[in-house]
C-alpha positions as CSV (number, residue, x, y, z in Angstrom):
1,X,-5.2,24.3,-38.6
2,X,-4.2,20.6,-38.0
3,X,-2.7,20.2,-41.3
4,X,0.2,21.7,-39.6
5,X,0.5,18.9,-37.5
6,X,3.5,16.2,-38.0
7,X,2.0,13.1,-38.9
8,X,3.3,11.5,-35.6
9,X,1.2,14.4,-33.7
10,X,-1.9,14.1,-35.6
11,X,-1.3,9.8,-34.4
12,X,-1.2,11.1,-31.2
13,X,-4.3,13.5,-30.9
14,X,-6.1,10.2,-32.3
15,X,-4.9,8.6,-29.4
16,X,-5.9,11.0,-27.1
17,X,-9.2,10.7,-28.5
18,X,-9.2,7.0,-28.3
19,X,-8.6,6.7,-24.5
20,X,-10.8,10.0,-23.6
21,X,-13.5,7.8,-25.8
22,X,-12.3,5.0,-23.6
23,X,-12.5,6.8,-20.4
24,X,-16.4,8.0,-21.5
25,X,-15.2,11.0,-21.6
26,X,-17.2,13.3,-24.6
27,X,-13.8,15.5,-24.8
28,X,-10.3,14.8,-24.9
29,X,-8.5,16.8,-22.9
30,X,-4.9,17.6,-21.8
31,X,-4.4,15.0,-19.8
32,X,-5.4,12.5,-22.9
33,X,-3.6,14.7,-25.1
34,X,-0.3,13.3,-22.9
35,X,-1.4,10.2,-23.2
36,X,-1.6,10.2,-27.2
37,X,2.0,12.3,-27.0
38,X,3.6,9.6,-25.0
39,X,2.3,7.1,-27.7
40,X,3.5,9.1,-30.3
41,X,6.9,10.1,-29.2
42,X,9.9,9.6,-30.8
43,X,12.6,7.8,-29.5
44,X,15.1,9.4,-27.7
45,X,12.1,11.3,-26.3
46,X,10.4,8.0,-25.0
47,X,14.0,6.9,-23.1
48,X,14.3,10.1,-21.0
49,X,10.4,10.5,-20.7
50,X,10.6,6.4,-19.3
51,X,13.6,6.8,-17.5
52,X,11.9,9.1,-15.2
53,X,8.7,7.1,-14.9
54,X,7.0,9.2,-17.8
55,X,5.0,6.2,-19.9
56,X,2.0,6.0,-21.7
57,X,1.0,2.8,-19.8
58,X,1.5,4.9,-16.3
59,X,-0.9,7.6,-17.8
60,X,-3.4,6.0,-19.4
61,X,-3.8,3.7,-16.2
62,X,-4.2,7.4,-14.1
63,X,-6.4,8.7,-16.7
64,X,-10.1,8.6,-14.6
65,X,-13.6,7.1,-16.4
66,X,-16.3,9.4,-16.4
67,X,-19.8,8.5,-16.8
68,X,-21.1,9.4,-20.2
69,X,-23.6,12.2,-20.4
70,X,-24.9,10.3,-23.7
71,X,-25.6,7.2,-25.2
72,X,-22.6,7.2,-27.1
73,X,-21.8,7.0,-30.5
74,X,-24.7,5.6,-33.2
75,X,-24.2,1.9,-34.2
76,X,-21.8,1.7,-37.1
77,X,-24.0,1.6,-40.6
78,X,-25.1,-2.2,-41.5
79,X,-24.4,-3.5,-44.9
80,X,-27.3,-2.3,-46.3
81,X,-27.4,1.1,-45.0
82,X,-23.5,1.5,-46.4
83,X,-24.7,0.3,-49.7
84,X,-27.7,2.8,-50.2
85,X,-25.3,5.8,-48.6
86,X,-23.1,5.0,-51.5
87,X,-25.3,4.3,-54.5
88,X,-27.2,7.6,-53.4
89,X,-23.8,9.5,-53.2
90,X,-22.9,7.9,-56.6
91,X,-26.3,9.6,-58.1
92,X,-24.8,13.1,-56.9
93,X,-21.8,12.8,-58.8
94,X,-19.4,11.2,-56.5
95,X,-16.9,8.5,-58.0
96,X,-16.8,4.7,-56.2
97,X,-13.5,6.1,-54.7
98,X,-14.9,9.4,-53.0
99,X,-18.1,7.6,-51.8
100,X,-15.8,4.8,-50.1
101,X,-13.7,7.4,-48.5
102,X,-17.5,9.3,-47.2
103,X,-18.6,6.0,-46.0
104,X,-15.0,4.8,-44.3
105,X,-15.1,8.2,-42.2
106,X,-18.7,7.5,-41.5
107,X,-17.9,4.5,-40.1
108,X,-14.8,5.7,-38.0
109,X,-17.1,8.8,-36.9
110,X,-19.8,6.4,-35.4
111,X,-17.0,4.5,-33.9
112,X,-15.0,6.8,-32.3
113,X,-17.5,9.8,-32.5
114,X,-15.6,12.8,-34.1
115,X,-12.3,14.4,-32.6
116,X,-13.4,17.1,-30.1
117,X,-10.5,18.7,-28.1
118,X,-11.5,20.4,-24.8
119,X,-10.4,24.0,-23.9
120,X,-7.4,23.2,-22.4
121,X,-6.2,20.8,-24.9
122,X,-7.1,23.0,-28.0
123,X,-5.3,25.8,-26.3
124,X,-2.2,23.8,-26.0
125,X,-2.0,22.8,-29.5
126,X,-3.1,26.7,-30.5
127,X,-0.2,27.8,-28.4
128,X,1.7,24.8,-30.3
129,X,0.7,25.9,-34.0
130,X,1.3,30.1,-33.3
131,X,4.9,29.6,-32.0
132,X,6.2,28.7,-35.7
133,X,5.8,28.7,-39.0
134,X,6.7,25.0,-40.3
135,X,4.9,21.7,-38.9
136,X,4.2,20.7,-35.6
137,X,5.9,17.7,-33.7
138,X,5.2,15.6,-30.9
139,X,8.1,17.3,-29.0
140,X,6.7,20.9,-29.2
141,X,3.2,19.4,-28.2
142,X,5.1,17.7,-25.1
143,X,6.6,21.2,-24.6
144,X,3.6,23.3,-24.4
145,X,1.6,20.5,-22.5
146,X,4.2,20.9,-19.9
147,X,3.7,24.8,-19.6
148,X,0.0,24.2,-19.3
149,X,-1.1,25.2,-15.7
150,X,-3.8,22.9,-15.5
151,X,-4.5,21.5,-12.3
152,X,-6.2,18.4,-13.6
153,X,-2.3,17.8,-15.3
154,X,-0.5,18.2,-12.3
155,X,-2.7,15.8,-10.3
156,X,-1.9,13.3,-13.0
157,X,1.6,14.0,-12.7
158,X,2.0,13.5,-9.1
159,X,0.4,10.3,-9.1
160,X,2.5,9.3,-11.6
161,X,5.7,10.2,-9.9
162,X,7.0,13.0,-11.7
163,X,7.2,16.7,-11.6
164,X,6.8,19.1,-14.5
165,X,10.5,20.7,-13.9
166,X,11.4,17.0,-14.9
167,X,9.7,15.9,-17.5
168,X,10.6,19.6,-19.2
169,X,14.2,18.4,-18.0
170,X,14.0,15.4,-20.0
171,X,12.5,17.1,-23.3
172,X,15.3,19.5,-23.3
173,X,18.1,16.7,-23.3
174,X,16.7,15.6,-26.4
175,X,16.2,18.6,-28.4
């Protein structure tokens, strides 16, 4: 499904994940999902988005900390535990390239935990991915976050200083 995804939105559901992980959040949601847009966005989309107050910076400073449920993410693998994961992945066949890859996205799994989008946000990029047939930008993400009626993306709005009948204002000027 994501393979769909520009490479600019795929940046930009990593940062989502990033600040919900930074947040303590165990999901990113939509309001992350702006967040990582706003990082993402092109730029013509970034002047009209900033020229009404629309920034990542404004976002991510409204986006609210939650206490983690769990411990968090395992410790990332120490020398010694990356060596053995790869010699015993090189005794099933894997070559020193494909065992490095394993182990790299090992490592960014026990630092970041894996990508988990919540209901809202997965619809969003669902909605996204059914409404054509070529790839996915960050402009059609922005669009369909801004048609979400989620109440938790509103809030965030408001306390940002902008309306949703703007910020769609603004994407359409740049299409």
């Amino acid at each position: 499904m994501l393979e769909r995804l520009s490479a600019d939105a795929r940046r930009a559901i990593v940062a989502a994940h990033e600040a919900a992980r930074a947040a303590g959040a165990a999901e990113s949601g939509t309001c992350h999902l702006l967040y990582g847009l706003l990082v993402a966005a092109g730029d013509e989309q970034s002047v009209r988005l900033r020229a009404i107050g629309l920034t990542a910076d404004a976002v991510r400073e409204r986006l609210a900390p939650v206490a983690p449920d769990d411990p968090g993410p395992p410790p990332p693998l120490t020398a010694a535990e990356a060596r053995d994961l790869r010699r015993e992945l090189r005794g099933r066949g894997m070559t020193g390239e494909e065992a490095a890859a394993v182990i790299a996205r090992v490592q960014h799994e026990r630092a970041y935990g894996p990508v988990v989008l919540d209901e809202g946000a997965r619809s969003v990029v669902t909605a996204a991915l059914a409404a054509g047939d070529g790839d996915v930008d960050v402009g059609s993400l922005l669009v369909r976050v801004m048609d979400s009626p989620l109440p938790e993306l509103a809030v965030l709005l408001a306390a940002v200083g902008v309306t949703p009948a703007a910020v769609t204002e603004a994407l359409a000027a740049s299409d």
